[in-house]
C-alpha positions in Angstrom: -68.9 -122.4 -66.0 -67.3 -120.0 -68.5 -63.9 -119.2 -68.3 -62.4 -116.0 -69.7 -59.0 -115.2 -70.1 -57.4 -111.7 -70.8 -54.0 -111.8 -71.5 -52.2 -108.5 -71.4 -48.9 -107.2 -72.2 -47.5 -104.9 -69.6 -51.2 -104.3 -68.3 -52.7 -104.0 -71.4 -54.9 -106.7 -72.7 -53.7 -107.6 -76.0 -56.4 -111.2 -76.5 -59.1 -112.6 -74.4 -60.1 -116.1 -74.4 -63.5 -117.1 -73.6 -64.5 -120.6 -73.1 -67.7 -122.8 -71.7 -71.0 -122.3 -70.5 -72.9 -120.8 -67.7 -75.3 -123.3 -66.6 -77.2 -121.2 -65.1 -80.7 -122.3 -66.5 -81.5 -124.6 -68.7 -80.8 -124.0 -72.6 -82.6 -121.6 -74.2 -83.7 -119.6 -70.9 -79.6 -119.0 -69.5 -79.7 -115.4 -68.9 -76.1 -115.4 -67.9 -74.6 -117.8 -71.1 -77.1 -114.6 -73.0 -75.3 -111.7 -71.3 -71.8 -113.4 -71.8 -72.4 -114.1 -76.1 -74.5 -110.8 -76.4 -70.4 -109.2 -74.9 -68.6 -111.2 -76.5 -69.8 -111.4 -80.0 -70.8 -107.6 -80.1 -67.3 -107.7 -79.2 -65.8 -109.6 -82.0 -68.4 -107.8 -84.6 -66.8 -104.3 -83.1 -63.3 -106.1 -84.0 -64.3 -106.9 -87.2 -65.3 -103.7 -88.1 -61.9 -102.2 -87.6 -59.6 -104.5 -88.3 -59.2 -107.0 -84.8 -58.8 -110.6 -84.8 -61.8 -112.6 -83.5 -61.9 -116.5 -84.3 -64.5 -118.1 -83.3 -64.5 -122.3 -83.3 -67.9 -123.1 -82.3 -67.1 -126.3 -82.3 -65.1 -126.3 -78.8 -66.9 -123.0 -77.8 -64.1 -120.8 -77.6 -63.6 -117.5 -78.9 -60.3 -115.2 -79.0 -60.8 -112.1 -79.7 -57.3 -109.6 -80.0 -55.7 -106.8 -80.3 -54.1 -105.1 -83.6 -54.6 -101.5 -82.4 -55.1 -98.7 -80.4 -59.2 -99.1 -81.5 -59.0 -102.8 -81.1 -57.4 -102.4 -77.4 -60.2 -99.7 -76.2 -63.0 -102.9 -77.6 -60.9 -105.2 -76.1 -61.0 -103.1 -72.7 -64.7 -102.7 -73.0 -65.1 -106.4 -73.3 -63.7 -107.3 -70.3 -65.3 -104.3 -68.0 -68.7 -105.4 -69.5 -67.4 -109.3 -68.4 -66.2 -108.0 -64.9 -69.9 -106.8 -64.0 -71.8 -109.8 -65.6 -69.1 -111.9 -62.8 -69.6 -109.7 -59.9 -73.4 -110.7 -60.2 -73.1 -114.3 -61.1 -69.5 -115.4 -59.3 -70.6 -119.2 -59.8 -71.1 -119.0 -63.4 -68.3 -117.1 -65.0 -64.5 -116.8 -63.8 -62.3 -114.6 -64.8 -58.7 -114.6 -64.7 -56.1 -111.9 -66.4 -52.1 -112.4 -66.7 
């Protein structure tokens, strides 16, 4: 399963943490693990661009992606709608959680 974490500061999402894999299919053909990198690291590409953080340790599989502006917070925001609709399709593969 992949975890992702937003954590926000007074309901704004300042970093999100995504972790794991989807196994939903096997490697190569995981639709899901697909959807979730094609977010995540047009996401951290986006931050790049103007100025975010985004680290990404393949290694352990996580990425962190946050927020240094009022650009970086809209990217960060768009990140986790686009997240939030890949989990409402496939609940058993990605959780999310936000504090």
């Amino acid at each position: 399963m992949v975890n992702a974490i937003a954590h926000s500061v007074n309901d704004a999402i300042k970093s999100i943490t995504v972790s794991g894999h989807a196994l939903f299919a096997e490697y190569g053909s995981d639709i899901v693990c697909a959807g979730i990198s094609s977010v995540v690291i047009g996401g951290a590409n986006a931050l790049d661009e103007v100025g975010g953080v985004a680290d990404i340790d393949g290694s352990n599989h996580v990425i962190i992606l946050k927020s240094t502006s009022l650009q970086t917070d809209i990217i960060l925001n768009t990140i986790w709608i686009q997240l939030q609709t890949i989990a409402q399709r496939y609940p058993k593969h990605i959780q999310l959680t936000k504090g």
